[in-house]
Each structure stands twice: as C-alpha cells, then as structure tokens.
mmCIF entry with sequence, helices, sheets and N, C-alpha, C, O atoms, coordinates in Angstrom:
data_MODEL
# 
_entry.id   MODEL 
# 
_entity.id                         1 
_entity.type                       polymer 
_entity.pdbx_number_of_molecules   1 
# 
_entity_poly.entity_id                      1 
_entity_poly.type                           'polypeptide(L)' 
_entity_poly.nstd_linkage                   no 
_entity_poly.nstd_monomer                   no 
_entity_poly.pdbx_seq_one_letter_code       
;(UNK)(UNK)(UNK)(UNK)(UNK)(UNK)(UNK)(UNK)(UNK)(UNK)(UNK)(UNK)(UNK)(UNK)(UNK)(UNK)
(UNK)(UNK)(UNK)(UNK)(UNK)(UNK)(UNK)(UNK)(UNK)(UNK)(UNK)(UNK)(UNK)(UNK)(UNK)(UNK)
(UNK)(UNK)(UNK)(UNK)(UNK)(UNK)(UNK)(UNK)(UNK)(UNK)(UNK)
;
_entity_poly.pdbx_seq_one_letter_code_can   XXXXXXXXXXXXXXXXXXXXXXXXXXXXXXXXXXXXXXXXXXX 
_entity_poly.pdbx_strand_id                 A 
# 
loop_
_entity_poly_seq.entity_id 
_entity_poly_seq.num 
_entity_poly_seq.mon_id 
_entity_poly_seq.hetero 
1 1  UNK n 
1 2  UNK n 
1 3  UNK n 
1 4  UNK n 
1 5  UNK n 
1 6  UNK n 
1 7  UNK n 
1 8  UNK n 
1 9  UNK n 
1 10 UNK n 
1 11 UNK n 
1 12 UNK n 
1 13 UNK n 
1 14 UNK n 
1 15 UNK n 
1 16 UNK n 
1 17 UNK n 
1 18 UNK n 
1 19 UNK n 
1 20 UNK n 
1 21 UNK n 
1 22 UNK n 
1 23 UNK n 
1 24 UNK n 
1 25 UNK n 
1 26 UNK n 
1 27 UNK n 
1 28 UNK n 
1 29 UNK n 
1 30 UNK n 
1 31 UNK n 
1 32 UNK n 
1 33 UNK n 
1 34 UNK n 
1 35 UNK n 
1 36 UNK n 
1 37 UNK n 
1 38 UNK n 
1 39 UNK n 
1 40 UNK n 
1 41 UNK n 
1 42 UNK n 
1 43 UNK n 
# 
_struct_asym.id          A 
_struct_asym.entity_id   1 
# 
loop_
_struct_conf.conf_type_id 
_struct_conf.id 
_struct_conf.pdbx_PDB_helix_id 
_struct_conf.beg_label_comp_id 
_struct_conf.beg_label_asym_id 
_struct_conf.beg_label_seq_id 
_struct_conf.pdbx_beg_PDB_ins_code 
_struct_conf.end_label_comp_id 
_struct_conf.end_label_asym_id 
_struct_conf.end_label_seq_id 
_struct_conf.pdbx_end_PDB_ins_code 
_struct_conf.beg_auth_comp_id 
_struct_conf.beg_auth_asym_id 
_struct_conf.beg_auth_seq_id 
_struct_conf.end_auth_comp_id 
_struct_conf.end_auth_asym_id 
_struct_conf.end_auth_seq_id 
_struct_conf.pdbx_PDB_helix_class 
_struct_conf.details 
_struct_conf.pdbx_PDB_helix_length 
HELX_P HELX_P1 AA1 UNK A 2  ? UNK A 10 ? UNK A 2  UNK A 10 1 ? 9  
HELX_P HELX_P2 AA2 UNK A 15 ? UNK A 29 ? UNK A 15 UNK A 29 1 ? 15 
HELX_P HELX_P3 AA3 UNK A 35 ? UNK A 37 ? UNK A 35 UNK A 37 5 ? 3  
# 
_struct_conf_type.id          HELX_P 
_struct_conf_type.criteria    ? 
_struct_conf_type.reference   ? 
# 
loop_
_atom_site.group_PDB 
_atom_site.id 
_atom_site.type_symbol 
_atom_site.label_atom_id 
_atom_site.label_alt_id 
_atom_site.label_comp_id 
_atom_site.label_asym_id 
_atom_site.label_entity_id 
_atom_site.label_seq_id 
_atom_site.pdbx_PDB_ins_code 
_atom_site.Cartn_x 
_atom_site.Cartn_y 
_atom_site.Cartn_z 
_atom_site.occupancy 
_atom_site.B_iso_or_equiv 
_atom_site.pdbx_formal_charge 
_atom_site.auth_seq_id 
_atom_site.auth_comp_id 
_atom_site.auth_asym_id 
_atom_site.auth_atom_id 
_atom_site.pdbx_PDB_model_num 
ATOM 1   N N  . UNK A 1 1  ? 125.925 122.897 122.344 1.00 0.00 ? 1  UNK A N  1 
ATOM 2   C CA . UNK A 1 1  ? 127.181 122.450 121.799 1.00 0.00 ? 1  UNK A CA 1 
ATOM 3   C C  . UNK A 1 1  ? 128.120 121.979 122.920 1.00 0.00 ? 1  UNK A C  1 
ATOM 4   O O  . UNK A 1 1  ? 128.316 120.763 122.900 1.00 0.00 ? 1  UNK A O  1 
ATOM 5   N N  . UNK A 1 2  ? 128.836 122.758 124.035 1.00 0.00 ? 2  UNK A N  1 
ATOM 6   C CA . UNK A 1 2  ? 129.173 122.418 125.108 1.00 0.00 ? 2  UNK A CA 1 
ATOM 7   C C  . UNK A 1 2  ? 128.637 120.580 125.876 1.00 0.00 ? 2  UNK A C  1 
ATOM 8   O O  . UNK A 1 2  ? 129.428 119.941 126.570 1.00 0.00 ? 2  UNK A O  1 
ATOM 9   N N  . UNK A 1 3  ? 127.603 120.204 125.629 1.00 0.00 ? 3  UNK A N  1 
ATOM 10  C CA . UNK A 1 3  ? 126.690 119.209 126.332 1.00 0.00 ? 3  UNK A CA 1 
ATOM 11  C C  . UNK A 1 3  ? 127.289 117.958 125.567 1.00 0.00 ? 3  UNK A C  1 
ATOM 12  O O  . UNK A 1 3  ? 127.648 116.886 126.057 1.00 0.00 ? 3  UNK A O  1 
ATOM 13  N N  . UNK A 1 4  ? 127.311 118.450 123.958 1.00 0.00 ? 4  UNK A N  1 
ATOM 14  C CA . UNK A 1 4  ? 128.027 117.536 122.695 1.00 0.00 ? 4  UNK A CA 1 
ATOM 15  C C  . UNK A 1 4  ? 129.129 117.446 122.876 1.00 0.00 ? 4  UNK A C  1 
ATOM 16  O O  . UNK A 1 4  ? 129.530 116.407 122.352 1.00 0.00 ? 4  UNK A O  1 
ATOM 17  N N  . UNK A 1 5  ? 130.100 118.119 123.475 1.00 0.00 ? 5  UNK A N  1 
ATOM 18  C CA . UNK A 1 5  ? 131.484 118.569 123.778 1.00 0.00 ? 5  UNK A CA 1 
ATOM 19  C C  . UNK A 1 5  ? 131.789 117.582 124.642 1.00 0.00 ? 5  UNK A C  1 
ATOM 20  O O  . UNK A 1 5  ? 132.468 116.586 124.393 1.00 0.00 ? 5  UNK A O  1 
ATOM 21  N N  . UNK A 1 6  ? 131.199 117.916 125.820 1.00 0.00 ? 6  UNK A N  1 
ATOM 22  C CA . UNK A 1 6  ? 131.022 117.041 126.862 1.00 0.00 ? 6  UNK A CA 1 
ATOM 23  C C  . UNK A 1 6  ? 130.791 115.214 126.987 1.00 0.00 ? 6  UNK A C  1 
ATOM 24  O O  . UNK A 1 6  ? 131.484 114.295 127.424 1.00 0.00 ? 6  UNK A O  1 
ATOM 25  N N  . UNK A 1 7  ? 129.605 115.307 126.427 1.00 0.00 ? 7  UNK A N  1 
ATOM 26  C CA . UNK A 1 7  ? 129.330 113.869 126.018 1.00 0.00 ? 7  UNK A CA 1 
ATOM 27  C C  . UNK A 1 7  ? 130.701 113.167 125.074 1.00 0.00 ? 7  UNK A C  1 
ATOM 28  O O  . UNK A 1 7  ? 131.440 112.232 125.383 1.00 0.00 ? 7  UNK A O  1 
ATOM 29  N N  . UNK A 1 8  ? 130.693 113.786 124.177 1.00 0.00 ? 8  UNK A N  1 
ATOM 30  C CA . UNK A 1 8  ? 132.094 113.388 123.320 1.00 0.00 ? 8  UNK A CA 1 
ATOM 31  C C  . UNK A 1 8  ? 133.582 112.981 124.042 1.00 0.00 ? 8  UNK A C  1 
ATOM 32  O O  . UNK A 1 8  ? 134.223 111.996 123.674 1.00 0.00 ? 8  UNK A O  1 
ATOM 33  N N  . UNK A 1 9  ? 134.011 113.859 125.086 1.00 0.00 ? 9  UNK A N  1 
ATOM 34  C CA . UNK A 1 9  ? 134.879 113.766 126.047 1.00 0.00 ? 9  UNK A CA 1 
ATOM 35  C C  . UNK A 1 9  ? 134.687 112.387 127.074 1.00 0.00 ? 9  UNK A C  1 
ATOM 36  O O  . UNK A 1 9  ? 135.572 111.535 127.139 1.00 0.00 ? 9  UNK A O  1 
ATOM 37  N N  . UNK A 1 10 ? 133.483 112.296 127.820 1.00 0.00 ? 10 UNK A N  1 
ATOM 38  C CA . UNK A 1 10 ? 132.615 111.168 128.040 1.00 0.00 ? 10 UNK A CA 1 
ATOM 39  C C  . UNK A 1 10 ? 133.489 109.979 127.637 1.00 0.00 ? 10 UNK A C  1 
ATOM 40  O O  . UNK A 1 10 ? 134.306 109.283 128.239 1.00 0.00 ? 10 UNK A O  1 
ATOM 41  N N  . UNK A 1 11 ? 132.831 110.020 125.928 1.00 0.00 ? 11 UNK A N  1 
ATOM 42  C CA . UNK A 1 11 ? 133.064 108.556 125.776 1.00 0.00 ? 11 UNK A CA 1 
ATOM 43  C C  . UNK A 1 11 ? 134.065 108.507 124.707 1.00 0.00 ? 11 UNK A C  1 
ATOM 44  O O  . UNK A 1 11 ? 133.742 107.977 123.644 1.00 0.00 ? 11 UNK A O  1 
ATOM 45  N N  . UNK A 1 12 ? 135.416 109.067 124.879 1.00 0.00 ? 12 UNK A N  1 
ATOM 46  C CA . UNK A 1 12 ? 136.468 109.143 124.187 1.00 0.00 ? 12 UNK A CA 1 
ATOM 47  C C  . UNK A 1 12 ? 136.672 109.190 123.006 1.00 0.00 ? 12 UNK A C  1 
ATOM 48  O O  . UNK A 1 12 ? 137.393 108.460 122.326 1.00 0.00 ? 12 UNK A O  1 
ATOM 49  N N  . UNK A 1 13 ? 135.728 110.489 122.560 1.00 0.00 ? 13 UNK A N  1 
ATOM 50  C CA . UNK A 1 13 ? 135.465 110.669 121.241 1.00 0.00 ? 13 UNK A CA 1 
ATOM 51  C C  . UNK A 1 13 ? 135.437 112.085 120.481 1.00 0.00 ? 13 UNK A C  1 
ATOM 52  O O  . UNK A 1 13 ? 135.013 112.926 121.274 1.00 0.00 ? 13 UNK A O  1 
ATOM 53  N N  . UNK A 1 14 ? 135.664 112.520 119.523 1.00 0.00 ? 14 UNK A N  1 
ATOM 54  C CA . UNK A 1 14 ? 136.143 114.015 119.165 1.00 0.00 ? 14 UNK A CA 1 
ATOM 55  C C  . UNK A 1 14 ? 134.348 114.076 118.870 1.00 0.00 ? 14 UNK A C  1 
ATOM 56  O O  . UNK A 1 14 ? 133.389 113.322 118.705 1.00 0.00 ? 14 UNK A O  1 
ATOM 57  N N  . UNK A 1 15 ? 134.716 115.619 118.945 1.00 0.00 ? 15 UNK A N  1 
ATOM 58  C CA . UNK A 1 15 ? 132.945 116.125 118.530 1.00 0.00 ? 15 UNK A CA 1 
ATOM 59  C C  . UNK A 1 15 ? 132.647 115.544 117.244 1.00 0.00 ? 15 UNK A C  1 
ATOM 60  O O  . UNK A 1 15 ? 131.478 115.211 117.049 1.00 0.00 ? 15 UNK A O  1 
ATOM 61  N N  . UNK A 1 16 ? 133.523 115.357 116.307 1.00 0.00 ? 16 UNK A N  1 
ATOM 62  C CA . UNK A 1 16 ? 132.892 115.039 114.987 1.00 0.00 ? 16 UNK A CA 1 
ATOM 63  C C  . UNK A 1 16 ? 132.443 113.727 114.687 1.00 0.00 ? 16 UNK A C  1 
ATOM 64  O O  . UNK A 1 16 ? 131.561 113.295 113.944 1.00 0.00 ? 16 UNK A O  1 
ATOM 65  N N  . UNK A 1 17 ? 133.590 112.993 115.745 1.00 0.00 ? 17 UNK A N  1 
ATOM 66  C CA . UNK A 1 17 ? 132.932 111.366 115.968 1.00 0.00 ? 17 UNK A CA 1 
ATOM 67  C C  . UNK A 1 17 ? 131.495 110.840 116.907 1.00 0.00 ? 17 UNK A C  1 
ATOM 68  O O  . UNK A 1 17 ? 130.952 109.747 117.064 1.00 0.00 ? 17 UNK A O  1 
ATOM 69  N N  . UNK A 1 18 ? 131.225 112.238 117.415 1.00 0.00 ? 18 UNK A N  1 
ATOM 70  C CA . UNK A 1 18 ? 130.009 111.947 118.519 1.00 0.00 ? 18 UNK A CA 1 
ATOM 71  C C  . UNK A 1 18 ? 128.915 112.045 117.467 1.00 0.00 ? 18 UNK A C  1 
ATOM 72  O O  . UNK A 1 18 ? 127.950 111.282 117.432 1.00 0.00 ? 18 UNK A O  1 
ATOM 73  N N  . UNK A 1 19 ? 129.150 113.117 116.545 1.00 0.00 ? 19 UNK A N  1 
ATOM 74  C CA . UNK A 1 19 ? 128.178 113.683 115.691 1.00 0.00 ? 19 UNK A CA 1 
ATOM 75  C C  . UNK A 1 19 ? 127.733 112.268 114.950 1.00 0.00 ? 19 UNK A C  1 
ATOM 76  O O  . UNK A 1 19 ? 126.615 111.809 114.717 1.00 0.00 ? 19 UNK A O  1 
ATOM 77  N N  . UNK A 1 20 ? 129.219 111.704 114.643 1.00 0.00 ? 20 UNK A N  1 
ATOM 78  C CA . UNK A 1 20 ? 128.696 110.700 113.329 1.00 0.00 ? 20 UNK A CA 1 
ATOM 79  C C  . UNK A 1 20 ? 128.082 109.607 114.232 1.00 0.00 ? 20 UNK A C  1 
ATOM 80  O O  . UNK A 1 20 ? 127.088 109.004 113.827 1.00 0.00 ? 20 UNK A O  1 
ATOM 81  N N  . UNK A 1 21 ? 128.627 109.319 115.443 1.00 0.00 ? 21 UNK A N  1 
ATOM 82  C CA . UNK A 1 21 ? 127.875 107.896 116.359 1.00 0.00 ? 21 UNK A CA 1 
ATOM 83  C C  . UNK A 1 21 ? 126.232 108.325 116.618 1.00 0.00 ? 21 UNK A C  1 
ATOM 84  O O  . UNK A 1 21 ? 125.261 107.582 116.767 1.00 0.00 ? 21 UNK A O  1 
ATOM 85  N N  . UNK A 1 22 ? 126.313 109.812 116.610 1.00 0.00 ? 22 UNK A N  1 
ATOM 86  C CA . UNK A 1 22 ? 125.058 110.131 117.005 1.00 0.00 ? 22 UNK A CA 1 
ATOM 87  C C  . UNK A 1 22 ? 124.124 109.579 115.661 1.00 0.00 ? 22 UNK A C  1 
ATOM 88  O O  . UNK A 1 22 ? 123.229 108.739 115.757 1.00 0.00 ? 22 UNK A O  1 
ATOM 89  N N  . UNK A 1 23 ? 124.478 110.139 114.612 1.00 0.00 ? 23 UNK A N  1 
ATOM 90  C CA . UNK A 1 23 ? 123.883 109.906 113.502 1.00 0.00 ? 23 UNK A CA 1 
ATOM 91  C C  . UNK A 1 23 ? 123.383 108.251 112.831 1.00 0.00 ? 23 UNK A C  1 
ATOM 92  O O  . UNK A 1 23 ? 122.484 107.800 112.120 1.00 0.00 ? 23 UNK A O  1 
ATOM 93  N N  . UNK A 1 24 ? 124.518 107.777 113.526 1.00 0.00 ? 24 UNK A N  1 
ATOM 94  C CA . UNK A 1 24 ? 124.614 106.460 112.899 1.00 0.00 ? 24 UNK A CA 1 
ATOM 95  C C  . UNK A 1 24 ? 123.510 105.517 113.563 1.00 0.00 ? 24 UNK A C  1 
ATOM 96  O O  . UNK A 1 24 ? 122.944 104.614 112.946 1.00 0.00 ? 24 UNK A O  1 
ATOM 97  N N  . UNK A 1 25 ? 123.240 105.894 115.107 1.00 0.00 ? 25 UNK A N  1 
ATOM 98  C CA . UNK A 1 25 ? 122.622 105.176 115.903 1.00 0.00 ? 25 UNK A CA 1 
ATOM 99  C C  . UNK A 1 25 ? 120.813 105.761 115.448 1.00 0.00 ? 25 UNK A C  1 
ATOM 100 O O  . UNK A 1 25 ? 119.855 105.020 115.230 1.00 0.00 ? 25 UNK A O  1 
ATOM 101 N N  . UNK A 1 26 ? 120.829 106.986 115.424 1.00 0.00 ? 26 UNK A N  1 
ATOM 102 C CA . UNK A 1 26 ? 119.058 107.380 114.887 1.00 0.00 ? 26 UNK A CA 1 
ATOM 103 C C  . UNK A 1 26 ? 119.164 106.620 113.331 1.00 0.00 ? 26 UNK A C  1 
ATOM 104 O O  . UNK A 1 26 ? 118.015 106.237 113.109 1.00 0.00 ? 26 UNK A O  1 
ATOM 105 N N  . UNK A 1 27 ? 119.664 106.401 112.664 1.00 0.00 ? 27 UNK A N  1 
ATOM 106 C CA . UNK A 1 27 ? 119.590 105.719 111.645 1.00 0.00 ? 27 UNK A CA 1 
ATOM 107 C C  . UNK A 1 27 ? 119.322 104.394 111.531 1.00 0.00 ? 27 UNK A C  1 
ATOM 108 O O  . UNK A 1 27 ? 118.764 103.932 110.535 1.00 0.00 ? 27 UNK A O  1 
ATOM 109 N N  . UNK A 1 28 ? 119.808 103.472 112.835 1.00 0.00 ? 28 UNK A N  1 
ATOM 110 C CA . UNK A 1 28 ? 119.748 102.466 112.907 1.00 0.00 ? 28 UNK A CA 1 
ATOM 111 C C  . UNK A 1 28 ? 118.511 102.073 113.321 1.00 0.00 ? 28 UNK A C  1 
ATOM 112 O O  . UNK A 1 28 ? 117.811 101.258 112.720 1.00 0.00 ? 28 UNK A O  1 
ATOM 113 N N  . UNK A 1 29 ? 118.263 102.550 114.187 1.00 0.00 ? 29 UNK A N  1 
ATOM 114 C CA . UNK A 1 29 ? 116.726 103.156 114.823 1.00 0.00 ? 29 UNK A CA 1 
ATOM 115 C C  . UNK A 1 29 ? 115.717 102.988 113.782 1.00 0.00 ? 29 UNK A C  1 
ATOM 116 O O  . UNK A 1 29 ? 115.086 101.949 113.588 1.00 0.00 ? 29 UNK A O  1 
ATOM 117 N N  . UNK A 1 30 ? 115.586 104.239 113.025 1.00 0.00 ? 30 UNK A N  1 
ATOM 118 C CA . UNK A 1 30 ? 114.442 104.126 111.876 1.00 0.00 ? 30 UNK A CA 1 
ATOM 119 C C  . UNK A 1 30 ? 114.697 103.081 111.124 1.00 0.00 ? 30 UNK A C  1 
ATOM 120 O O  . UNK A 1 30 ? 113.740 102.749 110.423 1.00 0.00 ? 30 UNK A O  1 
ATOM 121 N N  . UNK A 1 31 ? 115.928 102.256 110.987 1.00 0.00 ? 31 UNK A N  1 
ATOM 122 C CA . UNK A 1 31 ? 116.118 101.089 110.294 1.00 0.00 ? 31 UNK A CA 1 
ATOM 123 C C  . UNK A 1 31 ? 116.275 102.083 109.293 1.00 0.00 ? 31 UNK A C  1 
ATOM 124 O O  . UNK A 1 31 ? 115.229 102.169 108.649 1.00 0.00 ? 31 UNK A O  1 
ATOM 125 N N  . UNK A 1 32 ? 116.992 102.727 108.966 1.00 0.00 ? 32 UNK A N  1 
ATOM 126 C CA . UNK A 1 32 ? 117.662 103.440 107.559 1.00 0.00 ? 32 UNK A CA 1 
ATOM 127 C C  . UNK A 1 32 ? 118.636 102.451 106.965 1.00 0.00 ? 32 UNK A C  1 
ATOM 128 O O  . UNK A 1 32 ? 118.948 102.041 105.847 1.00 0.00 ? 32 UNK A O  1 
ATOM 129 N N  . UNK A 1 33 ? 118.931 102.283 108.064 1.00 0.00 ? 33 UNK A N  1 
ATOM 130 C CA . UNK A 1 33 ? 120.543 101.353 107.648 1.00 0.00 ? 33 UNK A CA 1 
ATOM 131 C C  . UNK A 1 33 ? 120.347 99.990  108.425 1.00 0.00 ? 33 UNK A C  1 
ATOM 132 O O  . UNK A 1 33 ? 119.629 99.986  109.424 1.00 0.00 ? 33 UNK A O  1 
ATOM 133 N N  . UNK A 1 34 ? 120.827 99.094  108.090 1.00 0.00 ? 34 UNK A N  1 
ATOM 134 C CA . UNK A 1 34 ? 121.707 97.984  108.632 1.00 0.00 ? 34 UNK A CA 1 
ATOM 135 C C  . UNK A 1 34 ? 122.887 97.867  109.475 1.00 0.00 ? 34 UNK A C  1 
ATOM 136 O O  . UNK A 1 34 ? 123.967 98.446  109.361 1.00 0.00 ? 34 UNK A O  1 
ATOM 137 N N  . UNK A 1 35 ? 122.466 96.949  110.411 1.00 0.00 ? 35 UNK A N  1 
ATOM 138 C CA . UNK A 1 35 ? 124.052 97.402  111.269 1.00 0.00 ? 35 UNK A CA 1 
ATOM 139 C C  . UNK A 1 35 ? 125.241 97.053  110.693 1.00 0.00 ? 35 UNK A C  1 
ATOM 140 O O  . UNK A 1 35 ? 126.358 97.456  111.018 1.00 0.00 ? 35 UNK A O  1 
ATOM 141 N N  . UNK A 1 36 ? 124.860 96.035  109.537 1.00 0.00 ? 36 UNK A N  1 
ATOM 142 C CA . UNK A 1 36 ? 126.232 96.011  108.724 1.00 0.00 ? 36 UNK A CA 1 
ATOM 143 C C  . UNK A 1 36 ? 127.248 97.127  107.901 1.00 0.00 ? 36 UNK A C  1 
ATOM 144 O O  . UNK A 1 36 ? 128.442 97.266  107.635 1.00 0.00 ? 36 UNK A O  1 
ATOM 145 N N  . UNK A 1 37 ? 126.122 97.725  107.716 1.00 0.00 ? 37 UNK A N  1 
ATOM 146 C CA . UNK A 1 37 ? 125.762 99.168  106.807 1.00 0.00 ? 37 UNK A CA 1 
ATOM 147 C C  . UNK A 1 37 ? 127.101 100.129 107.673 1.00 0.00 ? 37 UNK A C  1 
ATOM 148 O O  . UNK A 1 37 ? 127.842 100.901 107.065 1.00 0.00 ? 37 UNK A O  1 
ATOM 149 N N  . UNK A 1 38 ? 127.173 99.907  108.959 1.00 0.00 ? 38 UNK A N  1 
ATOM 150 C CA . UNK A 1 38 ? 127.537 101.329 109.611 1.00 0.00 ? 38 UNK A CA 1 
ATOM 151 C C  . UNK A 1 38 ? 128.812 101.149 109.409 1.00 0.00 ? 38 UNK A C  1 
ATOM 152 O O  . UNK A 1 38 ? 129.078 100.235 108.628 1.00 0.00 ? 38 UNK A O  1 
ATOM 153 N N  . UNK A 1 39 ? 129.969 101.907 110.005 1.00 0.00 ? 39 UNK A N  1 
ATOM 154 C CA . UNK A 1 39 ? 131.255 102.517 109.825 1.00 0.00 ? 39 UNK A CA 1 
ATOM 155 C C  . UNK A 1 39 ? 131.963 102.048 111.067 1.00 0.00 ? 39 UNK A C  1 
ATOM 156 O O  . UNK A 1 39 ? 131.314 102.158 112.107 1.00 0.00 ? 39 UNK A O  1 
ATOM 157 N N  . UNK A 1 40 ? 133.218 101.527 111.153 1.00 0.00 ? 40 UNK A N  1 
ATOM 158 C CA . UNK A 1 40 ? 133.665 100.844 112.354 1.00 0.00 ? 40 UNK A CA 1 
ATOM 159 C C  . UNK A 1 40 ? 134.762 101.948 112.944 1.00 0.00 ? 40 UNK A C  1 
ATOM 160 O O  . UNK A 1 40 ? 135.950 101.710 113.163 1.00 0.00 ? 40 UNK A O  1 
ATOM 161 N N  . UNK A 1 41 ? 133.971 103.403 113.177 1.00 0.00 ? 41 UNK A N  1 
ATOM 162 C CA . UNK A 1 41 ? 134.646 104.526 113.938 1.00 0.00 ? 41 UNK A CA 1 
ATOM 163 C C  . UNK A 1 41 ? 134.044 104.173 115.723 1.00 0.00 ? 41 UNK A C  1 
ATOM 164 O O  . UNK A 1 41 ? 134.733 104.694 116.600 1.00 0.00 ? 41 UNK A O  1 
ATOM 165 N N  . UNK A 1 42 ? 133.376 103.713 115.975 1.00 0.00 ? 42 UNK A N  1 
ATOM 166 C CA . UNK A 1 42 ? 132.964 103.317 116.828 1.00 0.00 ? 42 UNK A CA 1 
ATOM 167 C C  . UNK A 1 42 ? 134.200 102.824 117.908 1.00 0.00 ? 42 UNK A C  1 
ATOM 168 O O  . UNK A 1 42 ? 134.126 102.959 119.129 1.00 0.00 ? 42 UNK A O  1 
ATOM 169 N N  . UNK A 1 43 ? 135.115 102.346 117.320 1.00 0.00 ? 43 UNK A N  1 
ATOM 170 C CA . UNK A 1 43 ? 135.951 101.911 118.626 1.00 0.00 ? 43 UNK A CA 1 
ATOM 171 C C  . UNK A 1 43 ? 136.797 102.891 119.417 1.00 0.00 ? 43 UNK A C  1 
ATOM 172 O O  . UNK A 1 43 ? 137.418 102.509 120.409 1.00 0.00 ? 43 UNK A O  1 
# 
C-alpha cells in the first residue's frame, strides 16, 4: 500500500485516482475497453 501511496504522490495523484488509472490502463491492455471508453481523470 505505501509503494501505491508513493507512486500516487509520484504522479500527482490521490490513491484512489492511482487505483482507477491503474485499472483503467490493464483494461485497456486486455482491450476491455476502448480508449474512448475511459474517464478523463487522467489529467
């Protein structure tokens, strides 16, 4: 958790937004989703 903490801090982002970038990007990956598909929390 700390490492998630960390990383999140990183790249100017709260843990819950790392969680969802994290999520969003393995999704994109397996092609679950479309990159249109995703959520513009990213900035």
């Amino acid at each position: 958790m700390a490492a998630l903490e960390k990383w999140a801090a990183d790249e100017f982002r709260s843990l819950n937004g790392q969680i969802v970038y994290l999520l969003d990007q393995a999704l994109k990956k397996e092609k679950r989703i479309k990159n249109k598909e995703t959520t513009d929390k990213e900035t």
